[in-house]
C-alpha positions as CSV (number, residue, x, y, z in Angstrom):
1,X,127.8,250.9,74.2
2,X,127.4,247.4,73.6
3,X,128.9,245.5,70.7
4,X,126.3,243.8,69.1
5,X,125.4,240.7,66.2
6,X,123.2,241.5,63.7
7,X,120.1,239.3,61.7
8,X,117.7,241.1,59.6
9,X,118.0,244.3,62.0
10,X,117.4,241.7,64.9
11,X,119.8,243.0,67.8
12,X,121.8,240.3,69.4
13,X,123.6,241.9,72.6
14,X,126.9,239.2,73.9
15,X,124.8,238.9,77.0
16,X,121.1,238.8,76.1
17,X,118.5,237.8,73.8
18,X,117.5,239.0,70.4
19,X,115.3,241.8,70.9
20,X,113.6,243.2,67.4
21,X,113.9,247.4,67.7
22,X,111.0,247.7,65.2
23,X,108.6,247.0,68.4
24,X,110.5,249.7,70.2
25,X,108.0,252.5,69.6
26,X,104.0,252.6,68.8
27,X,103.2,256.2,68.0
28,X,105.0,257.1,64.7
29,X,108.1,258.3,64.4
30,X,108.5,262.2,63.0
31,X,112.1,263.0,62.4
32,X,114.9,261.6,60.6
33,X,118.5,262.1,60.1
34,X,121.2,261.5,57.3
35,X,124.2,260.9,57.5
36,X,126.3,261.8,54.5
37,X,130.2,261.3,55.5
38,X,131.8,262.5,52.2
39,X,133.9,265.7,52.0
40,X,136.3,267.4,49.5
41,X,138.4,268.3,51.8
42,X,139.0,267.3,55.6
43,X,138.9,269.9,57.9
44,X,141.2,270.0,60.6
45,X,138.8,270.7,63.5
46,X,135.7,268.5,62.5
47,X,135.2,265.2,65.1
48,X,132.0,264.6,62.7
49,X,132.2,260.9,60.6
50,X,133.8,261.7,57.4
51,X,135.8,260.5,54.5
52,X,137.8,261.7,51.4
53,X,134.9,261.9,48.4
54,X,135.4,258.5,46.1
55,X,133.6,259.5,43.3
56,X,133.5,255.5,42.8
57,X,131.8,254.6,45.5
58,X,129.0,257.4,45.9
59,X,126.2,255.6,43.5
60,X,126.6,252.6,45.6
61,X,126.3,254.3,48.9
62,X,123.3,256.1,47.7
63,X,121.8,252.9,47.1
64,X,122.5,251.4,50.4
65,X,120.9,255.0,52.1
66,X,117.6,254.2,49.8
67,X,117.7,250.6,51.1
68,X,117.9,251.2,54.9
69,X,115.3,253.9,54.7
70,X,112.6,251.6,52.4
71,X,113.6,248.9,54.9
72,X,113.2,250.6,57.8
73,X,109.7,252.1,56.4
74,X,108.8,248.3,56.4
75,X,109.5,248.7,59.9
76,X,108.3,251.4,61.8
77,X,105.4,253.5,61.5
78,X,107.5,256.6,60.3
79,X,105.5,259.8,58.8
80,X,108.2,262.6,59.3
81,X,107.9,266.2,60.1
82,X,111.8,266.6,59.6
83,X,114.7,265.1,57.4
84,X,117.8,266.5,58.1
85,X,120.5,265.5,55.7
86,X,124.3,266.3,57.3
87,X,127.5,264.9,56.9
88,X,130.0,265.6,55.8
89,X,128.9,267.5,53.1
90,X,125.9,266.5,51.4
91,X,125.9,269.1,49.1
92,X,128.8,267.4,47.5
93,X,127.3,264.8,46.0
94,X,126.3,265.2,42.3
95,X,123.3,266.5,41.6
96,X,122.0,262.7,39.6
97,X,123.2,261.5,43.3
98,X,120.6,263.9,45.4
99,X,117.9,263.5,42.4
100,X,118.2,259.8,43.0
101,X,118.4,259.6,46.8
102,X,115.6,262.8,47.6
103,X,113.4,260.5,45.0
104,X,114.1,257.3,47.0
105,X,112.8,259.3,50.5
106,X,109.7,260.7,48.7
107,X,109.0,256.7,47.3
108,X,109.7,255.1,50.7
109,X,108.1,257.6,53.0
110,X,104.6,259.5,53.4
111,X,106.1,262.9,53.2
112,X,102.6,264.4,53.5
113,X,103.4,266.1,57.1
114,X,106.9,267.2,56.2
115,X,107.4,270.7,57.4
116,X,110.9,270.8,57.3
117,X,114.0,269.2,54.8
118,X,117.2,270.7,55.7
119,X,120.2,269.6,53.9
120,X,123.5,271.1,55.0
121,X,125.4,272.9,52.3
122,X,129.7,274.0,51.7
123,X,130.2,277.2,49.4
124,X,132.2,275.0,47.6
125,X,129.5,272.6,46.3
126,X,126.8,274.8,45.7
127,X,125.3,275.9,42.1
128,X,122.5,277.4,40.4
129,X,121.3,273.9,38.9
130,X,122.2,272.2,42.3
131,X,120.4,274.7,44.0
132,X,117.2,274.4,41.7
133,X,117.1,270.8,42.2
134,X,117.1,270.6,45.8
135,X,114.3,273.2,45.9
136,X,112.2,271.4,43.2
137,X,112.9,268.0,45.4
138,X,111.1,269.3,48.1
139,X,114.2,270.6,50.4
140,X,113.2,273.3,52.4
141,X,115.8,274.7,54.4
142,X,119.6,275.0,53.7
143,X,122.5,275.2,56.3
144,X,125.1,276.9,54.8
145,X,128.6,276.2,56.5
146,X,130.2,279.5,55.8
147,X,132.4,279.6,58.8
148,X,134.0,282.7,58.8
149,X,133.8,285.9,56.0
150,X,137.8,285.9,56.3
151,X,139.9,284.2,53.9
152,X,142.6,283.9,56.2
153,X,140.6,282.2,58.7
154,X,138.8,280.1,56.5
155,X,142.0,278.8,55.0
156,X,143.5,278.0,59.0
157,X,140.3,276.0,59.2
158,X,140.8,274.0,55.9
159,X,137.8,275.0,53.9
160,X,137.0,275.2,50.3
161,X,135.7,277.8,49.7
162,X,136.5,281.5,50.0
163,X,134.1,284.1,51.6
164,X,133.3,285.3,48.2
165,X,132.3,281.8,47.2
166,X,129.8,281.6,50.7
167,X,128.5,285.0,49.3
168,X,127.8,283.8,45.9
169,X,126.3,280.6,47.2
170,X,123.9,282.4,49.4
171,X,122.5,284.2,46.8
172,X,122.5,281.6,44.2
173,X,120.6,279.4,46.7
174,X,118.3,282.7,47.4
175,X,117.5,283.0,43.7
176,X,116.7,279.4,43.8
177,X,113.9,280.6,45.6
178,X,115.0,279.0,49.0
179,X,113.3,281.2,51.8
180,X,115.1,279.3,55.0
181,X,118.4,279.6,55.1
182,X,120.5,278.5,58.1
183,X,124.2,280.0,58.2
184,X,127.0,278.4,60.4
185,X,129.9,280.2,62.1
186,X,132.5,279.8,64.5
187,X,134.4,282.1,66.8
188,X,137.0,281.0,69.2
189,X,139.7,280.3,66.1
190,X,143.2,280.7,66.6
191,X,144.5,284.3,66.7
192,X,140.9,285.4,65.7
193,X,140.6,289.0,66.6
194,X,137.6,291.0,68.2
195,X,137.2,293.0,64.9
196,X,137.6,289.7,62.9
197,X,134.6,288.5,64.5
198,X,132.3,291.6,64.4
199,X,132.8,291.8,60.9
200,X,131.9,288.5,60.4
201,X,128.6,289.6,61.8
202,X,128.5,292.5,60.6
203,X,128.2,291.0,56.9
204,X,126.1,287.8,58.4
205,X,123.5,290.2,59.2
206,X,123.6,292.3,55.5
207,X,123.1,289.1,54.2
208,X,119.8,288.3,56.5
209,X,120.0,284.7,56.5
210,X,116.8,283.5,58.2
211,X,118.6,281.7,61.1
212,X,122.5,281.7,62.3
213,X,124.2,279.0,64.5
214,X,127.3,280.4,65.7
215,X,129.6,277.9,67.5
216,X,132.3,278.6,69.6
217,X,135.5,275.8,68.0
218,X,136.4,273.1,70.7
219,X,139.3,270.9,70.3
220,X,137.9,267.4,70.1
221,X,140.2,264.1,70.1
222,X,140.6,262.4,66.5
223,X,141.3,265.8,65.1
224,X,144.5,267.5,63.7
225,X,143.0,270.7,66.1
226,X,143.1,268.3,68.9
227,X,147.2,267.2,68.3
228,X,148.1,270.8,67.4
229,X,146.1,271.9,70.7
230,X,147.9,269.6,72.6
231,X,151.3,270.3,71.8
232,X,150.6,274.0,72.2
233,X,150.7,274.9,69.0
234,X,146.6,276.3,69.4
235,X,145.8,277.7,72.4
236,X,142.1,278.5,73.7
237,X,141.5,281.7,75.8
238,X,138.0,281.1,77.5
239,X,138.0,284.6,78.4
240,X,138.0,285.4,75.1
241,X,135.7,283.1,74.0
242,X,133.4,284.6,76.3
243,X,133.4,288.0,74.9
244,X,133.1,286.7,71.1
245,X,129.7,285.0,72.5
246,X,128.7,288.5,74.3
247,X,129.3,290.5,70.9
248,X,127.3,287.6,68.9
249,X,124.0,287.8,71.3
250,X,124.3,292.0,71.2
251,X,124.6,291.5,67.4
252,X,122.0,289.1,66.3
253,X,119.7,290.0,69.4
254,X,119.8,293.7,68.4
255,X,119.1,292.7,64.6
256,X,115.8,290.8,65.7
257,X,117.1,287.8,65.7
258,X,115.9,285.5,68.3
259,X,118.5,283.3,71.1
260,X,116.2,280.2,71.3
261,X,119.2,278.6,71.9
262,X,122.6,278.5,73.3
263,X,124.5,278.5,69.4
264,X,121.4,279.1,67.7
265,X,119.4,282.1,66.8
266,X,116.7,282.9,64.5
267,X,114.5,285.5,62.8
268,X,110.6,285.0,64.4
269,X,108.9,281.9,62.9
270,X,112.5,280.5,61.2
271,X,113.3,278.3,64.4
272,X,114.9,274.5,63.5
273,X,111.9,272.3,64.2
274,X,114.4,269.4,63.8
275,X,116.8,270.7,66.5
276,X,113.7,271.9,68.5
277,X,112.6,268.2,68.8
278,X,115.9,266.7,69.2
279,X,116.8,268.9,72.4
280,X,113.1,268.2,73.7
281,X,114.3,264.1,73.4
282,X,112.1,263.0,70.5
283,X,112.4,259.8,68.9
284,X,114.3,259.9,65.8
285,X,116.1,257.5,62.9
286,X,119.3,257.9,61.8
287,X,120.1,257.1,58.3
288,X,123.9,256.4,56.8
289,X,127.3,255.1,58.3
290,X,127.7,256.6,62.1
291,X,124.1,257.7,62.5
292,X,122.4,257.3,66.0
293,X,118.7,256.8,66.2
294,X,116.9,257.2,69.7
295,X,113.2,255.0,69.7
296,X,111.8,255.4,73.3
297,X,114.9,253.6,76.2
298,X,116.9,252.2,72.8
299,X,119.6,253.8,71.5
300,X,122.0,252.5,68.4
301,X,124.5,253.6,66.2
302,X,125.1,252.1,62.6
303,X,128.8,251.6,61.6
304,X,131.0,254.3,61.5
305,X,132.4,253.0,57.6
306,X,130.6,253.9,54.3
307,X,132.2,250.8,53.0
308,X,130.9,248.6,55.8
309,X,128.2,250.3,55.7
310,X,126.6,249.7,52.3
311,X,127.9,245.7,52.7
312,X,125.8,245.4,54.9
313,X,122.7,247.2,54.1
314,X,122.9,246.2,50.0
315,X,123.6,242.4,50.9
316,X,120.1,242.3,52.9
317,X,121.5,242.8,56.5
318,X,121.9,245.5,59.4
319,X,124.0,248.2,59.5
320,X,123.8,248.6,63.4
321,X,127.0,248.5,64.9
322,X,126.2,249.2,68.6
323,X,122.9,249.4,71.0
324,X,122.5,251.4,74.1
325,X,119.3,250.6,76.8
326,X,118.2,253.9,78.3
327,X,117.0,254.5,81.7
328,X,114.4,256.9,82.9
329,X,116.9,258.2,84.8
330,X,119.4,258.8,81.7
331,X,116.7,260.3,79.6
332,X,115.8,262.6,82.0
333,X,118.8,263.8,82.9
334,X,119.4,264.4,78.8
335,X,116.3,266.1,79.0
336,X,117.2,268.8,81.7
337,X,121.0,268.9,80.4
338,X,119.4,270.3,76.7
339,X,116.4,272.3,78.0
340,X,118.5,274.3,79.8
341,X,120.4,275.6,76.8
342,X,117.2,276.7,75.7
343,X,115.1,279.3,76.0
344,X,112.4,278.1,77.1
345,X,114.1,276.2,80.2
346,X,112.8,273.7,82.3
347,X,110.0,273.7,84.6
348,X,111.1,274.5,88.0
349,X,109.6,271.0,89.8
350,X,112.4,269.4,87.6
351,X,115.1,270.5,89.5
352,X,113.5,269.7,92.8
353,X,116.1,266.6,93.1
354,X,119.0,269.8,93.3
355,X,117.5,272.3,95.8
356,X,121.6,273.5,96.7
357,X,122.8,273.7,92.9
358,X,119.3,275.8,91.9
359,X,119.9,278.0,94.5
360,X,123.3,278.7,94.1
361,X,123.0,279.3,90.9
362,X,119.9,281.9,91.0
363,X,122.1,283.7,94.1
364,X,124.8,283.7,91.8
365,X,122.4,285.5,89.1
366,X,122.9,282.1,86.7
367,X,119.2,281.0,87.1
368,X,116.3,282.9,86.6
369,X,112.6,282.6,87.4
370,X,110.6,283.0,83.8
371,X,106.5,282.0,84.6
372,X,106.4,278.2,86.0
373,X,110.4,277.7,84.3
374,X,113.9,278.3,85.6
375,X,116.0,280.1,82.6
376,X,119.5,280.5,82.1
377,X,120.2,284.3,82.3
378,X,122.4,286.1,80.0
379,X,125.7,285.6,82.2
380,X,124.4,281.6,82.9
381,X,124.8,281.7,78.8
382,X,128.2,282.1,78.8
383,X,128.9,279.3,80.9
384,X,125.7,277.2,80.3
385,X,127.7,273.8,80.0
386,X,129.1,274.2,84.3
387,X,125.3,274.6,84.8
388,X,124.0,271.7,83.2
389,X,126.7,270.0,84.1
390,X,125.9,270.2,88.1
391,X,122.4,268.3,87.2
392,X,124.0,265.6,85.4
């Protein structure tokens, strides 16, 4: 990354000239993101953006969110087929907050070929009037971060909410008359248990959410997790790790539920277009403090501070704090890396640069022929990252 100066969303790198991204990309642009960083409570393991909710502060950075997207509609051609709002928790803003903001979208933007608007939910923050809102606003889909169904996990992970709280917020959101509903998990927790873990699916699948992400926890710097990892106090057991992600494929995959990809699986027809088109390297916005947007070989990230943020964007300039200049070479290679987590693969001519590694790895039984495409196979899956990695 390169630290940049900013005029009227004109990028300044220390070395070169001012270069306007608005000219970066013809066709339209189809998906957005949003970032919303504010959380009740901070969980110890989460490496995402986030910040204490100021209850002070929220109006004004709603404001500066309706700003950037109006301005950047000025900008670009943008007619989206996904918003995604995340955070954070988005769901913890008030429900005058997400009237005002999910208003200011649908004034900005030609939401006419908007097929999906997922807005990622905590137990915590949901309610029948919430929930009613959101579905009257036009969002879609909810992901709802349950985590775990055990309240002594769920408390060694610093949530909110209890797993009768997730429950009650699934149906409440259900009788809202939402008909996508994502929920998240994790496995790998400290001194989770095998049993633990299956009953965790076990009620996941009662429940018949339309799509599951289950994610294995990694320690990732910046995070309490991360010092408590590091001093021992945590400790990871890949092995194990590996046999939570066997039971979670024989689970879901045995209840109908698709693996389109490597954490995420979904009843047929209920697959994240959003995701889809991220992993396939779509252009995209990003909205909110922290956000990256990709337009074509430009990358940039907007400032990872609420505060800064909404200084910027309310007093008429950028909120970009750093730019990026892609190569073919770098896009492709993000390409391949995120194709092969999914199911679909990538065509075999792709890996024609890696004759050695693609062999290896199909002798090995990692790699597998599907049609005109090289998949992972079911024991590539379990360690897809070494895989992609030897192509990067």
């Amino acid at each position: 990354m390169t630290d940049i100066e900013l005029t009227d969303c004109r990028v300044t790198a220390n070395a070169g000239a001012a270069r306007d991204l608005s000219g970066a990309a013809g066709a339209a642009i189809r998906h957005i993101y949003v970032h919303i960083p504010f959380c009740a409570r901070i969980c110890p393991y989460c490496a995402f953006y986030k910040d204490k909710l100021d209850r002070s502060q929220t109006s004004r950075f709603c404001e500066a969110i309706v700003q950037e997207i109006t301005a950047l509609a000025a900008q670009f051609p943008i007619i989206p087929t996904t918003i995604f709002f995340g955070g954070g928790t988005p769901s913890a803003l008030s429900t005058d907050q997400l009237e005002f903001l999910l208003t200011g979208f649908s004034n900005a933007l030609d939401l006419s070929g908007l097929k999906e608007f997922t807005l990622e939910a905590n137990p915590g923050s949901v309610s029948a009037r919430k929930a009613a809102l959101l579905r009257k606003l036009g969002v879609s889909r909810i992901s709802l971060g349950v985590q775990s169904w055990d309240d002594g996990l769920l408390q060694l992970l610093g949530r909110e909410h209890s797993a009768g709280q997730a429950e009650e917020s699934f149906h409440l959101l259900r009788d809202a008359g939402f008909e996508n509903i994502n929920i998240d998990l994790m496995f790998g927790l400290p001194g989770q248990t095998d049993e633990q873990w299956k009953r965790t699916l076990d009620k996941t699948i009662s429940l018949r959410p339309n799509h599951v992400s289950a994610y294995c926890l990694t320690y990732e710097e910046d995070t309490d997790f991360f010092l408590r990892h590091s001093r021992g106090e945590l400790r990871s057991d890949a092995d194990l790790e590996s046999d939570f992600f066997a039971l979670a494929m024989d689970a879901l995959q045995n209840s109908k539920y698709q693996h389109y990809e490597i954490s995420n699986y979904a009843l047929p027809g209920f697959e994240s277009v959003h995701n889809r088109a991220y992993w396939a390297g779509k252009n995209y916005l990003g909205i909110g403090p922290s956000a990256f947007s990709t337009v074509d070989f430009v990358r940039w990230q907007n400032v990872a501070d609420y505060r800064i943020y909404a200084d910027r964007v309310l007093g008429g300039s950028c909120a970009i704090g750093s730019t990026e200049d892609l190569t073919p070479e770098m896009k492709e290679v993000e390409r391949l890396a995120l194709g092969l987590r999914t199911r679909d693969g990538v065509p075999v001519e792709d890996l024609a640069s890696w004759p050695k590694e693609t062999a290896e790895f199909v002798e090995l039984g990692l790699l597998a022929r599907s049609g005109r495409n090289l998949v992972l196979t079911r024991n590539g899956k379990c360690v897809a990252d070494s895989v992609a990695a030897a192509f990067v």
